[in-house]
MDTraj code that builds the backbone (N, CA, C; nanometers):
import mdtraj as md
import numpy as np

residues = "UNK UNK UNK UNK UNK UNK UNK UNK UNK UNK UNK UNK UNK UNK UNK UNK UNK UNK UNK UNK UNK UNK UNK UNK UNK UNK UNK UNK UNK UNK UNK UNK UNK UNK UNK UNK UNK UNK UNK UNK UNK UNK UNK UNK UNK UNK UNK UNK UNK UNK UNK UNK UNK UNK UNK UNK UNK UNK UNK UNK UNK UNK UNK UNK UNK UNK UNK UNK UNK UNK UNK UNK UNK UNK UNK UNK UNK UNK UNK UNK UNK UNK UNK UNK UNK UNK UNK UNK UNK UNK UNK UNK UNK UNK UNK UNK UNK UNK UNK UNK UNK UNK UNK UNK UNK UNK UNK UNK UNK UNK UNK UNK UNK UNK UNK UNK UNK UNK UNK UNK UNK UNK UNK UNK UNK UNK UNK UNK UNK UNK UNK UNK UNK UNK UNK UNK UNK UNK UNK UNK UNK UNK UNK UNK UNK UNK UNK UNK UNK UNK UNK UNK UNK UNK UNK UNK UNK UNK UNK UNK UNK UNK UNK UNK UNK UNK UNK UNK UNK UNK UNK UNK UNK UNK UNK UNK UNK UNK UNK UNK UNK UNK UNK UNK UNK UNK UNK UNK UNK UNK UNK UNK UNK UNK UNK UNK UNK UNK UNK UNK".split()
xyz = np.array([
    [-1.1032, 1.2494, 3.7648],
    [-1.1929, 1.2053, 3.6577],
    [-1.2648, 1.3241, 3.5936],
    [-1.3226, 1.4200, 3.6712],
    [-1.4015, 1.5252, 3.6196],
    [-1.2505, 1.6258, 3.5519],
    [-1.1456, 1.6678, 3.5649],
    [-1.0613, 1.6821, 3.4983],
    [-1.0608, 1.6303, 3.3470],
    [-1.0330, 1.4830, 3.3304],
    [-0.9942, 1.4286, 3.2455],
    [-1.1381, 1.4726, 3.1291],
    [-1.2814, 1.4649, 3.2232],
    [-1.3759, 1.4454, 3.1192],
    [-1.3549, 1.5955, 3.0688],
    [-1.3353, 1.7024, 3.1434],
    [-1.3466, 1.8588, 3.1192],
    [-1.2157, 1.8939, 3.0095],
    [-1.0909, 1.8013, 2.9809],
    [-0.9992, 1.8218, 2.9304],
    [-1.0162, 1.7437, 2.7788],
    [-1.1332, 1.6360, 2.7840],
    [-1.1932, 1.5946, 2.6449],
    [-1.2634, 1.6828, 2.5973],
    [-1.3191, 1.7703, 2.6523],
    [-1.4371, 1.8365, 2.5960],
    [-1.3721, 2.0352, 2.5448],
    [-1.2465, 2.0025, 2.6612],
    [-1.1662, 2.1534, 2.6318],
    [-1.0933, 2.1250, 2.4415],
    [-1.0298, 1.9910, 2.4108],
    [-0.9586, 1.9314, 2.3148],
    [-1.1088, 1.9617, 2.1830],
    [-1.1738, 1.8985, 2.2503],
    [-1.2937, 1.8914, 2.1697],
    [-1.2859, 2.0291, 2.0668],
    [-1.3462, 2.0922, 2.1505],
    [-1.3713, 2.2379, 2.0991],
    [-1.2851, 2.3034, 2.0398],
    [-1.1507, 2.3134, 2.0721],
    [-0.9953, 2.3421, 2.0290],
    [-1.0456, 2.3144, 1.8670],
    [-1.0371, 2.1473, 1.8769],
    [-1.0799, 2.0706, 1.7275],
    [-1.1643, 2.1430, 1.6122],
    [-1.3059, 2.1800, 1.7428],
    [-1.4368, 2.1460, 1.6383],
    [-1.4264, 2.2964, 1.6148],
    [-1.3849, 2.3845, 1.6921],
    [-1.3890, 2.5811, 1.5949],
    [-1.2807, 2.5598, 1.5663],
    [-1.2253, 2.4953, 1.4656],
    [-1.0730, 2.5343, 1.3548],
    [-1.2239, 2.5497, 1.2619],
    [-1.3037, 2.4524, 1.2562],
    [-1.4018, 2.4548, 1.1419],
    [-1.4733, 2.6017, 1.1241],
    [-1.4708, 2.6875, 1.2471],
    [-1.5186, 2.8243, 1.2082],
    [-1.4107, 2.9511, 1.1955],
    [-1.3128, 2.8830, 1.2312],
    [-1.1703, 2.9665, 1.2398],
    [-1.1058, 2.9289, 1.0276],
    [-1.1538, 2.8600, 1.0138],
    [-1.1192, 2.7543, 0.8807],
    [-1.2203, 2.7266, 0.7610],
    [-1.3283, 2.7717, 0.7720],
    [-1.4555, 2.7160, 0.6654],
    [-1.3887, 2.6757, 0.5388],
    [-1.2960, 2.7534, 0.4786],
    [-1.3009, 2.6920, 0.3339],
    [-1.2501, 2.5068, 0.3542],
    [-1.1271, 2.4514, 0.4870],
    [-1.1520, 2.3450, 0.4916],
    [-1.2365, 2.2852, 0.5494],
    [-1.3497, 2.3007, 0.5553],
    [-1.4795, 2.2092, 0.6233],
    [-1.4980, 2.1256, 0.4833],
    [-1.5129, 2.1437, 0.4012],
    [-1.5474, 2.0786, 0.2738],
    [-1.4783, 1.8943, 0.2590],
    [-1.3219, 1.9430, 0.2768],
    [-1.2217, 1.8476, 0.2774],
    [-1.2664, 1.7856, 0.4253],
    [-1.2889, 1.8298, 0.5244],
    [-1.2968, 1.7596, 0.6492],
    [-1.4205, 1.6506, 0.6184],
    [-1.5122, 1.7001, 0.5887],
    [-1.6181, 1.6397, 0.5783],
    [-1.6280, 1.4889, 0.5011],
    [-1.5599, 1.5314, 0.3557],
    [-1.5160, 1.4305, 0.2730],
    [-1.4651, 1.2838, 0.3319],
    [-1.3168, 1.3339, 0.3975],
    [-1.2475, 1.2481, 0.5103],
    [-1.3409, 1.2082, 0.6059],
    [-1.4170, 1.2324, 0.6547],
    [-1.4874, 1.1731, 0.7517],
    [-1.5998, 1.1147, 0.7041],
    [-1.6644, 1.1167, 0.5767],
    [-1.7391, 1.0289, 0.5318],
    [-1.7196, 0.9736, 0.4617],
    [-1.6085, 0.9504, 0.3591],
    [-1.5688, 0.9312, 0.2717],
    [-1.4460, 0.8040, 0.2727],
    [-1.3673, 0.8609, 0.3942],
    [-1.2544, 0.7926, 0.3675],
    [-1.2371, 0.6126, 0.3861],
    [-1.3735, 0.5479, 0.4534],
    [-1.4018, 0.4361, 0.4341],
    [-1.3755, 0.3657, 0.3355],
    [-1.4492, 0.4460, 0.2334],
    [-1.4431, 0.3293, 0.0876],
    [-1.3016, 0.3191, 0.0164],
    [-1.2073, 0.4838, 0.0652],
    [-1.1106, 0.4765, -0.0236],
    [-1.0618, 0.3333, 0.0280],
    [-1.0470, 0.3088, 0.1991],
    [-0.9390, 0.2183, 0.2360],
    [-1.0319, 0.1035, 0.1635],
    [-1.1656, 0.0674, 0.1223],
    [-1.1962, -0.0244, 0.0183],
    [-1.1402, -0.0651, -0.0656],
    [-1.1553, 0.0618, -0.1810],
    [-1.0659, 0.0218, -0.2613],
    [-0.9466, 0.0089, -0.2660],
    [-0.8610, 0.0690, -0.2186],
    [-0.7363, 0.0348, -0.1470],
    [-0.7191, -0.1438, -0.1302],
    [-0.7788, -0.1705, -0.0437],
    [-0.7716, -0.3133, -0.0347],
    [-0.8212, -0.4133, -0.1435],
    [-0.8749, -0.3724, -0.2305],
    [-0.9396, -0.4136, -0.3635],
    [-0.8422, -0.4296, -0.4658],
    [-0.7770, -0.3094, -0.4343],
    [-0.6621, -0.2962, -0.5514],
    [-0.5579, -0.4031, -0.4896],
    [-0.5037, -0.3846, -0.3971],
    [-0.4029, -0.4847, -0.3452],
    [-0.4317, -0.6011, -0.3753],
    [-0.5501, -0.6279, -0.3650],
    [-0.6043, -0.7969, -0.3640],
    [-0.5756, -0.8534, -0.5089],
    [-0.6114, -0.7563, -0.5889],
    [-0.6045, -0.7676, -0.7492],
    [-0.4589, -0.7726, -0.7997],
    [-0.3748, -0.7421, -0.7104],
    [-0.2671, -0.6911, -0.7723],
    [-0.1812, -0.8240, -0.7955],
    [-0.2865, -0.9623, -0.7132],
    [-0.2086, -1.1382, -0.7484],
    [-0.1286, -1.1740, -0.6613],
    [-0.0768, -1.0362, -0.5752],
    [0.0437, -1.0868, -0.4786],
    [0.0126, -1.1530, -0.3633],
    [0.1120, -1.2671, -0.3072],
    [0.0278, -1.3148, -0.2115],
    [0.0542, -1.2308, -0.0696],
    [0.2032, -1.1960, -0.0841],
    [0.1909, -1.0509, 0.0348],
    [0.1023, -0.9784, 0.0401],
    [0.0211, -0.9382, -0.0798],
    [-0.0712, -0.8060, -0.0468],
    [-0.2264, -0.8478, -0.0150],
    [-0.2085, -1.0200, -0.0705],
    [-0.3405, -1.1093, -0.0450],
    [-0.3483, -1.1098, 0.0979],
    [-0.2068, -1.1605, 0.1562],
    [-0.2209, -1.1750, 0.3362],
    [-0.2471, -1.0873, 0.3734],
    [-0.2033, -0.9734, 0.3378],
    [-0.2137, -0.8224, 0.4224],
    [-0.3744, -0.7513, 0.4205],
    [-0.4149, -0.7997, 0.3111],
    [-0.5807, -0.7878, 0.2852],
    [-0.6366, -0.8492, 0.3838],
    [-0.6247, -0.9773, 0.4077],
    [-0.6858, -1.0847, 0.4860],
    [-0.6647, -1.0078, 0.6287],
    [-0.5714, -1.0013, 0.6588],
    [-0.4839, -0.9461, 0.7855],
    [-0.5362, -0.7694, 0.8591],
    [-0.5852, -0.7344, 0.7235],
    [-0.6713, -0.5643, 0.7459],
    [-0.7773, -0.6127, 0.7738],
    [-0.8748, -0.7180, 0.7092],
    [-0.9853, -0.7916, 0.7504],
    [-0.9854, -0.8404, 0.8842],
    [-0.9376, -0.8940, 0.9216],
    [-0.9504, -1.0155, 1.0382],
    [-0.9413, -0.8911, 1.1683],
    [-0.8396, -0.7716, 1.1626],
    [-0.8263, -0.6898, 1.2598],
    [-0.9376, -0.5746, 1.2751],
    [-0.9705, -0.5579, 1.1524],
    [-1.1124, -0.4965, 1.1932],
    [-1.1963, -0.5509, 1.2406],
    [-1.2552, -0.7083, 1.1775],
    [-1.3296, -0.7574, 1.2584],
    [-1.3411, -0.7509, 1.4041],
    [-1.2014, -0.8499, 1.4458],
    [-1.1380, -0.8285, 1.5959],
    [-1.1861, -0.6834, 1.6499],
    [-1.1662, -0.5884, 1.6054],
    [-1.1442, -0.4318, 1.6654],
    [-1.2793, -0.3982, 1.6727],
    [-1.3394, -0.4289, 1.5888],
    [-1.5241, -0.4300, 1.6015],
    [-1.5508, -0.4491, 1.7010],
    [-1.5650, -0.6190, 1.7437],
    [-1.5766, -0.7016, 1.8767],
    [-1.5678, -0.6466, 1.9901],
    [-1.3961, -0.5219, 1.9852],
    [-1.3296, -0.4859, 2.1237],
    [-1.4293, -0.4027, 2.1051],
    [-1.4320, -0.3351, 2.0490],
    [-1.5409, -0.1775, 2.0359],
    [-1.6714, -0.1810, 2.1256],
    [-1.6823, -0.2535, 2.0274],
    [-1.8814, -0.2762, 2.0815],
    [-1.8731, -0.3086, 2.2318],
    [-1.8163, -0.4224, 2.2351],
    [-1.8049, -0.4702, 2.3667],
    [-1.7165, -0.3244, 2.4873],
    [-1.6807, -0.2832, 2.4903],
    [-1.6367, -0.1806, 2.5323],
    [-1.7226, -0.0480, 2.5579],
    [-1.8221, -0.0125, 2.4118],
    [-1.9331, 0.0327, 2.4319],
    [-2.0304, 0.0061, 2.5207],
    [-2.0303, -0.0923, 2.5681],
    [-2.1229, -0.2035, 2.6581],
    [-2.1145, -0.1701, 2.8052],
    [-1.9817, -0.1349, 2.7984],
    [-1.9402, -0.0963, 2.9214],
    [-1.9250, 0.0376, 2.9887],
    [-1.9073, 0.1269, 2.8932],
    [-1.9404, 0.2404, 2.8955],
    [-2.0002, 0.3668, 2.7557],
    [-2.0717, 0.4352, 2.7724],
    [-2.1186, 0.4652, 2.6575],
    [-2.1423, 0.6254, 2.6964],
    [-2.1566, 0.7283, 2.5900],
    [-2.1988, 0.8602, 2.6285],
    [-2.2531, 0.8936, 2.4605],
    [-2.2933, 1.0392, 2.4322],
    [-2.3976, 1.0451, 2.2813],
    [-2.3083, 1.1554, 2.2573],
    [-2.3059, 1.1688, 2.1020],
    [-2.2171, 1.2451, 2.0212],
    [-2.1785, 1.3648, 2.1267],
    [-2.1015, 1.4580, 2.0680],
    [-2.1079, 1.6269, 2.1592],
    [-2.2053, 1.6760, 2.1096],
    [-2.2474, 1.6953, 1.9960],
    [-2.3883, 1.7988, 1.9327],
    [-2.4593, 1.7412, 1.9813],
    [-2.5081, 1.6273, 2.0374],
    [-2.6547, 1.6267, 2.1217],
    [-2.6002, 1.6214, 2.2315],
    [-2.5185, 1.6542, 2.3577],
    [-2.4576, 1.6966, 2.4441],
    [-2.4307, 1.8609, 2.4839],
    [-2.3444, 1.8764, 2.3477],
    [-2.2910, 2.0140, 2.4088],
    [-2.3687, 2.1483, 2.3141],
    [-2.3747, 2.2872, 2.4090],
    [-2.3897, 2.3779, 2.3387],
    [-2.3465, 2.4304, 2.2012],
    [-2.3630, 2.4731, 2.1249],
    [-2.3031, 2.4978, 1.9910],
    [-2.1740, 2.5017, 1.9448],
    [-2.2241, 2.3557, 1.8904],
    [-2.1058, 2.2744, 1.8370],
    [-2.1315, 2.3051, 1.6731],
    [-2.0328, 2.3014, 1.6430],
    [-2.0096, 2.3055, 1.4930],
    [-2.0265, 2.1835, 1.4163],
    [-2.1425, 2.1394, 1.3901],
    [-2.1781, 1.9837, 1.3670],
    [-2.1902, 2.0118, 1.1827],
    [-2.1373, 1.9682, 1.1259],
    [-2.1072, 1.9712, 0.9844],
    [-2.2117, 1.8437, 0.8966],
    [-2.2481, 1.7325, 0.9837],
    [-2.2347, 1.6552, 0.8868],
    [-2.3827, 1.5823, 0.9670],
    [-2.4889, 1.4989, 0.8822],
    [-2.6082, 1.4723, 0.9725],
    [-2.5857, 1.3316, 1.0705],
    [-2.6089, 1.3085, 1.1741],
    [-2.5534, 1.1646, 1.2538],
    [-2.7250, 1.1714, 1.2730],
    [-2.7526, 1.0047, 1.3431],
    [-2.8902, 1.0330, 1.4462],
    [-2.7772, 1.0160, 1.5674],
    [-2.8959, 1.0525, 1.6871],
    [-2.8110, 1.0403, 1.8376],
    [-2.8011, 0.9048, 1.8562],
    [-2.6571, 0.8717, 1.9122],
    [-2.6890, 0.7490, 1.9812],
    [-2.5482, 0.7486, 2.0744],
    [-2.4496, 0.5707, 2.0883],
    [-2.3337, 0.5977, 2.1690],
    [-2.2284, 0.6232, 2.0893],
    [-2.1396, 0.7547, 2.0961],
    [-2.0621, 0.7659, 1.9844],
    [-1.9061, 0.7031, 2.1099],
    [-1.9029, 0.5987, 2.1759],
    [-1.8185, 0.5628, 2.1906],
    [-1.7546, 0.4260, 2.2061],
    [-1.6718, 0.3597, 2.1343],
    [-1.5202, 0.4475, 2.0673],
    [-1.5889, 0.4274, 1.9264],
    [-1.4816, 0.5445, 1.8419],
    [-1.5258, 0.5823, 1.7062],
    [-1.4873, 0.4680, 1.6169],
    [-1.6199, 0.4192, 1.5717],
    [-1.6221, 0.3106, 1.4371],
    [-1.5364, 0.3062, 1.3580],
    [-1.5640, 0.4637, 1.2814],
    [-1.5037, 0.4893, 1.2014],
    [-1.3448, 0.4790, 1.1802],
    [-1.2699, 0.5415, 1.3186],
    [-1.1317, 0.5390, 1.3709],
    [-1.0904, 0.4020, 1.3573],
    [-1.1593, 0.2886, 1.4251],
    [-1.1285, 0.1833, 1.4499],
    [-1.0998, 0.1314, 1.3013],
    [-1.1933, 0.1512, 1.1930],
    [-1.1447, 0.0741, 1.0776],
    [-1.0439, 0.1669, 0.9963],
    [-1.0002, 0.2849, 1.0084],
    [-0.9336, 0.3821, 0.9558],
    [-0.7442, 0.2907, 1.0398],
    [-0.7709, 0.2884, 1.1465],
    [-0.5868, 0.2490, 1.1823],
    [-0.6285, 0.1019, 1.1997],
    [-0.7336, 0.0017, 1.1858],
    [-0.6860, -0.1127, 1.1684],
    [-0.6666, -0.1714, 1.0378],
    [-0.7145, -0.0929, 0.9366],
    [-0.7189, -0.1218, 0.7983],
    [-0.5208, -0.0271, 0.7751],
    [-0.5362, 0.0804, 0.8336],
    [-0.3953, 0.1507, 0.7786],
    [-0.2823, 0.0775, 0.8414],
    [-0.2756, 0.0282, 0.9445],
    [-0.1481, 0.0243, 1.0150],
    [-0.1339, -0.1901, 0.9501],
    [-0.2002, -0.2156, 0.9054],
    [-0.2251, -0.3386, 0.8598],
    [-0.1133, -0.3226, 0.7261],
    [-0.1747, -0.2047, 0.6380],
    [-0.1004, -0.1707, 0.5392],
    [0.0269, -0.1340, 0.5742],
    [0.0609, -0.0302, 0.6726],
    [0.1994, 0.0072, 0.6860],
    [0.3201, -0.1407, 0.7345],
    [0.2473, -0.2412, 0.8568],
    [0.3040, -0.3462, 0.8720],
    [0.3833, -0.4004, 0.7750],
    [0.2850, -0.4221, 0.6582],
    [0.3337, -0.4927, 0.5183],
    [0.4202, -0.3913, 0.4547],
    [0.3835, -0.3012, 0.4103],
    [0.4449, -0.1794, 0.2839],
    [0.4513, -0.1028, 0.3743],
    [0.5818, -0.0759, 0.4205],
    [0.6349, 0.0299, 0.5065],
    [0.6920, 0.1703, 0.4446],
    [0.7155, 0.1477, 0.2965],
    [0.7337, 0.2707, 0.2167],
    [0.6011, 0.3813, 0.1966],
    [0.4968, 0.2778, 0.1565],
    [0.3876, 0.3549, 0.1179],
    [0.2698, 0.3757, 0.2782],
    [0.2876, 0.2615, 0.3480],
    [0.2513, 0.2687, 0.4335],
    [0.2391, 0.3742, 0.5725],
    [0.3042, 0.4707, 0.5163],
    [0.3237, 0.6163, 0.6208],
    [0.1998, 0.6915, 0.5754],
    [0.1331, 0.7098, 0.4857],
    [0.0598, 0.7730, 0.3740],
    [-0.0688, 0.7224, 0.4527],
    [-0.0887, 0.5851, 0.4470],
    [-0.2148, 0.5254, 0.5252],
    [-0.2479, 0.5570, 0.6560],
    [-0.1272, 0.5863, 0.7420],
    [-0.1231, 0.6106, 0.8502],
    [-0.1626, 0.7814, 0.8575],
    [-0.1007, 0.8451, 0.8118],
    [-0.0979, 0.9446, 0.7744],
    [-0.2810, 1.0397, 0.7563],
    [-0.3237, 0.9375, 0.6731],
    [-0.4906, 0.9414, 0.6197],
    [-0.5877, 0.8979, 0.7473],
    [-0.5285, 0.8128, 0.8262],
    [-0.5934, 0.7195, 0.9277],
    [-0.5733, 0.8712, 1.0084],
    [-0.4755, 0.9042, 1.0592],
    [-0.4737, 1.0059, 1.2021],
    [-0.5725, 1.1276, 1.1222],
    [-0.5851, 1.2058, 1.0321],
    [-0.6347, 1.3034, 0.8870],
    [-0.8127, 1.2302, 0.9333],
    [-0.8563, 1.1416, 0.9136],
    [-0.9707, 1.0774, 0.9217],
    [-0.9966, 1.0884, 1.0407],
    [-0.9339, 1.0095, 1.1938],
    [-0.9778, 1.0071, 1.3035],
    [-1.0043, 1.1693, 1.3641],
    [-0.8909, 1.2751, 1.2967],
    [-0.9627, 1.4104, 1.3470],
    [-1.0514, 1.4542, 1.2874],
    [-1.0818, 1.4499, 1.1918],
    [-1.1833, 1.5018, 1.0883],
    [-1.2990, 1.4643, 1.1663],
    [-1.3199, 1.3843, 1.2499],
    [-1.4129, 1.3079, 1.3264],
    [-1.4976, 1.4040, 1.4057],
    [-1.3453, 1.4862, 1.4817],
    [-1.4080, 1.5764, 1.5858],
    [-1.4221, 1.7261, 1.4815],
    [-1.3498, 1.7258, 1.4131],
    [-1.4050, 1.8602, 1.3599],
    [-1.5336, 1.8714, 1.2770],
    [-1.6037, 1.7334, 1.2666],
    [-1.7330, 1.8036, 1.2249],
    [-1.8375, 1.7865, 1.3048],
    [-1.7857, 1.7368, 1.4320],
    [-1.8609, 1.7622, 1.5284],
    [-1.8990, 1.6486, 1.5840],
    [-1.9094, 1.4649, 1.5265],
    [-1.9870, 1.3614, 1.5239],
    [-1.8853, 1.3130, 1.7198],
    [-1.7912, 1.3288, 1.7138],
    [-1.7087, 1.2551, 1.8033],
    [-1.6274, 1.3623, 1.9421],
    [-1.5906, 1.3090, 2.0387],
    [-1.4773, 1.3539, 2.1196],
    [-1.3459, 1.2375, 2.0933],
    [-1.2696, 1.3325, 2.1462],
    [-1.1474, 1.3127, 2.1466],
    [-1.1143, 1.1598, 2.1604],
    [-1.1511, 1.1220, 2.2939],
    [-1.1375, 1.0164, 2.4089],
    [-1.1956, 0.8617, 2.3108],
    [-1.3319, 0.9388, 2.2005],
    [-1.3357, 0.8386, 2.1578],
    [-1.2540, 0.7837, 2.0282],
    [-1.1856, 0.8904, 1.9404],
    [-1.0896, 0.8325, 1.8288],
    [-0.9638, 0.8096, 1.8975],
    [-0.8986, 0.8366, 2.0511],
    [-0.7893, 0.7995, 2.0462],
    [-0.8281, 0.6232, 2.1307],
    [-0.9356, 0.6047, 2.1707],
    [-0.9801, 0.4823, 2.2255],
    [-0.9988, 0.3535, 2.0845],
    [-1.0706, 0.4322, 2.0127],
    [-1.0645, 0.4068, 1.8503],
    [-0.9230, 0.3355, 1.7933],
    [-0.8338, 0.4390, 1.8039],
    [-0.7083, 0.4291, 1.7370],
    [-0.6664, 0.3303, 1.7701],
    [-0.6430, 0.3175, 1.9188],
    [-0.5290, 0.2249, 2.0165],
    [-0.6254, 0.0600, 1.9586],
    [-0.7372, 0.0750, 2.0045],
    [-0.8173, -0.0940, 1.9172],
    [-0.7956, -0.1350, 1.8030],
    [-0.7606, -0.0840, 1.7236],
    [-0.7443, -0.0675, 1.5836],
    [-0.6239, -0.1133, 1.5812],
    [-0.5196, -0.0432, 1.6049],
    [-0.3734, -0.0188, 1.6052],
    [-0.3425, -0.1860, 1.6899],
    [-0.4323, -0.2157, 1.8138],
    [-0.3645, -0.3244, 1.8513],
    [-0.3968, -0.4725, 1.8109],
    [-0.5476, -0.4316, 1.7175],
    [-0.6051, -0.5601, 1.6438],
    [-0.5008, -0.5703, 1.5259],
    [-0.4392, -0.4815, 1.4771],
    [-0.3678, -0.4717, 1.3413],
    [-0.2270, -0.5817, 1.3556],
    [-0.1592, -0.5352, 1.4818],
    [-0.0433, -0.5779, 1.5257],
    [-0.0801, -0.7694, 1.5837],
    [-0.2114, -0.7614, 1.6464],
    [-0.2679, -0.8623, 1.6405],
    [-0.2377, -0.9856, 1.5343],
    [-0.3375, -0.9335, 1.4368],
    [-0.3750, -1.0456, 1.3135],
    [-0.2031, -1.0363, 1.2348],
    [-0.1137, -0.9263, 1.2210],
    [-0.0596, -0.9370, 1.1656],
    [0.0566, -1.0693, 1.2386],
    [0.0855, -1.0624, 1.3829],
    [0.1456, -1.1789, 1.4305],
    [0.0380, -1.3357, 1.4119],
    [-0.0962, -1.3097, 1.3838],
    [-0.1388, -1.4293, 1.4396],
    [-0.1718, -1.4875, 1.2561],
    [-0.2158, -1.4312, 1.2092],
    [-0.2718, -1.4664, 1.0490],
    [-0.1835, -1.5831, 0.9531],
    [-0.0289, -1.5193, 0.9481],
    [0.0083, -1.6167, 0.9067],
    [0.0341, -1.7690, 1.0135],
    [0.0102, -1.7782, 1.0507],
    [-0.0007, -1.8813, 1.2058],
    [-0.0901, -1.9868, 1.1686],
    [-0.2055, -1.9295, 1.1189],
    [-0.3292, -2.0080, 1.1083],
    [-0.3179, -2.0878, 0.9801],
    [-0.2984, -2.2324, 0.9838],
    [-0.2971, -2.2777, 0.8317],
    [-0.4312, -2.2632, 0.7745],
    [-0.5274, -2.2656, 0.8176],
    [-0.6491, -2.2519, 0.7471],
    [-0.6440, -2.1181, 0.6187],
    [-0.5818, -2.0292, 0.6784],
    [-0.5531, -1.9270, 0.6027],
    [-0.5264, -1.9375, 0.4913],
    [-0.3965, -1.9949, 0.5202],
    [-0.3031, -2.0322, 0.3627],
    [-0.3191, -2.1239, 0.2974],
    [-0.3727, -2.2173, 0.3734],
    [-0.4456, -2.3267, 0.2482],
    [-0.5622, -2.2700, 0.1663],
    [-0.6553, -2.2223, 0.2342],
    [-0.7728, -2.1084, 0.1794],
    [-0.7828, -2.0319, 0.0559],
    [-0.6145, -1.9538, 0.1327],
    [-0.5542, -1.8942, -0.0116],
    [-0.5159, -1.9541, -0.1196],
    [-0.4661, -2.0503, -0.1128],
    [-0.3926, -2.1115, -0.1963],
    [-0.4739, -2.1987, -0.2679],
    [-0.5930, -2.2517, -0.2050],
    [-0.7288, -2.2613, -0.2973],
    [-0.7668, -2.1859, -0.3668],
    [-0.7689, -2.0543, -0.3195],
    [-0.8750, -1.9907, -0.3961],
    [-0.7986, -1.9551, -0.5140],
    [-0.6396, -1.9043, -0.5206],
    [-0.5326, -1.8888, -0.6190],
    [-0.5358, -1.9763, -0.7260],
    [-0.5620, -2.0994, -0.6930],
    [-0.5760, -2.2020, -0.7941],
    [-0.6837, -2.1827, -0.8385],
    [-0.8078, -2.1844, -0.8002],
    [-0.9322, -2.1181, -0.8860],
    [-0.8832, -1.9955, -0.9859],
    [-0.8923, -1.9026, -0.8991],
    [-0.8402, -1.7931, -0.9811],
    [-0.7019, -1.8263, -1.0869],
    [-0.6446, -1.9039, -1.1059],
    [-0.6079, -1.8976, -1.2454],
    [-0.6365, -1.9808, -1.3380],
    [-0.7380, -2.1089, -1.2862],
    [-0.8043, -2.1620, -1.3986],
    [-0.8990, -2.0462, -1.4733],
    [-0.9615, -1.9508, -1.4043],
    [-1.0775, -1.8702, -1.4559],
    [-0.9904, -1.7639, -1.5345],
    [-0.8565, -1.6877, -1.4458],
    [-0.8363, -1.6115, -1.4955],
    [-0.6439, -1.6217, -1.5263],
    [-0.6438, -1.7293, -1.5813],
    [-0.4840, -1.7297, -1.5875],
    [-0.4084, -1.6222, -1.5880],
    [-0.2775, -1.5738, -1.5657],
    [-0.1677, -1.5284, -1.5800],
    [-0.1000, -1.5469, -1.6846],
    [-0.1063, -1.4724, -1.8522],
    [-0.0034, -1.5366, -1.9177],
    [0.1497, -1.4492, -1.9128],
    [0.1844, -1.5366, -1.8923],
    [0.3458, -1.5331, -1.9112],
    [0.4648, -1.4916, -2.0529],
    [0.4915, -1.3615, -2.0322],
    [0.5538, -1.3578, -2.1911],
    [0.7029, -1.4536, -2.1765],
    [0.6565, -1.4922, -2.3284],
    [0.8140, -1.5886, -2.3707],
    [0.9174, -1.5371, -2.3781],
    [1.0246, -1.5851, -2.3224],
    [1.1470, -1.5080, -2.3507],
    [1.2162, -1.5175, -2.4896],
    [1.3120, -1.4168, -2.4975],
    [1.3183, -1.4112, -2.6419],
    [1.4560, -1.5139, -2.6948],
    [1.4411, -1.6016, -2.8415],
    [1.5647, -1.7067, -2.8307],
    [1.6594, -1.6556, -2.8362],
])
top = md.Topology()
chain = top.add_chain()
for i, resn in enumerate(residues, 1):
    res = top.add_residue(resn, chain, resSeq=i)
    for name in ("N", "CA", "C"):
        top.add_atom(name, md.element.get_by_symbol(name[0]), res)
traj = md.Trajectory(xyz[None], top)
């Protein structure tokens, strides 16, 4: 055990001095790690808009697994907990302002691969890209100092298995699709679809 914790904290550091081995990318790290929330927002905003009902389920389906992955989180936190490395460890390269508290497993991680791998499930073309941003995000984590290791790959795996989750269980649930299929009908009394005529 004292291994394993000494081999999070060896990874750690590996991570967190690229940021002094690297300064001009601290800028971009930082971004990604505070930032990259809203993109997967809009991301899912856009999909939703886009009318399709694949990309409607897959919205619903990024939803429902974060929620889920929340739940595992916290509750998991509950059970065991430790405080960022910068209020832990000696000089850490802390980039970005946190207050102290339990940084374990990473929030952030958790909605980064349950929101991405939700997407890749569905859109497997574009879906490498999300994934791609999700692993890009969960390190960015430790390189500005807010996280260890132990907690974005604890992160990841909740995420990753709420995703695979909702994506078997979502369409399952008729509540779902009737839901949808309500609300679709709203949405085109308000905002119809017109249809071009074909030509005689």
């Amino acid at each position: 055990m004292i291994f394993l914790f000494q081999l999070d904290i060896d990874i750690f550091r590996a991570i967190n001095e690229l940021g002094r081995q690297f300064p001009f990318l601290n800028p971009a790290a930082v971004i990604i790690a505070e930032y990259m929330m809203y993109l997967l927002a809009l991301a899912m905003l856009i999909y939703w808009f886009t009318r399709s009902m694949q990309h409607r389920m897959m919205v619903i389906q990024a939803g429902l697994a974060f929620i889920l992955a929340e739940i595992i989180g916290k509750t998991m936190g509950l059970l065991y907990e430790h405080y960022q490395p910068f209020a832990v460890l000696p000089n850490v390269n802390k980039l970005i302002d946190r207050s102290v508290d339990n940084s374990f497993p990473s929030d952030h991680t958790i909605l980064f691969f349950s929101v991405a791998v939700s997407f890749w499930l569905v859109r497997k073309k574009e879906g490498w890209i999300w994934l791609l941003l999700a692993i890009c995000g969960a390190i960015s984590r430790v390189w500005v100092g807010v996280h260890y290791p132990i907690d974005i790959v604890v992160g990841a795996l909740i995420g990753i298995g709420s995703a695979w989750f909702m994506y078997w269980l979502a369409p399952k649930v008729g509540i779902i699709g009737r839901s949808l299929a309500v609300y679709e009908k709203l949405e085109q009394r308000i905002l119809p679809i017109r249809h071009k005529s074909g030509s005689m």
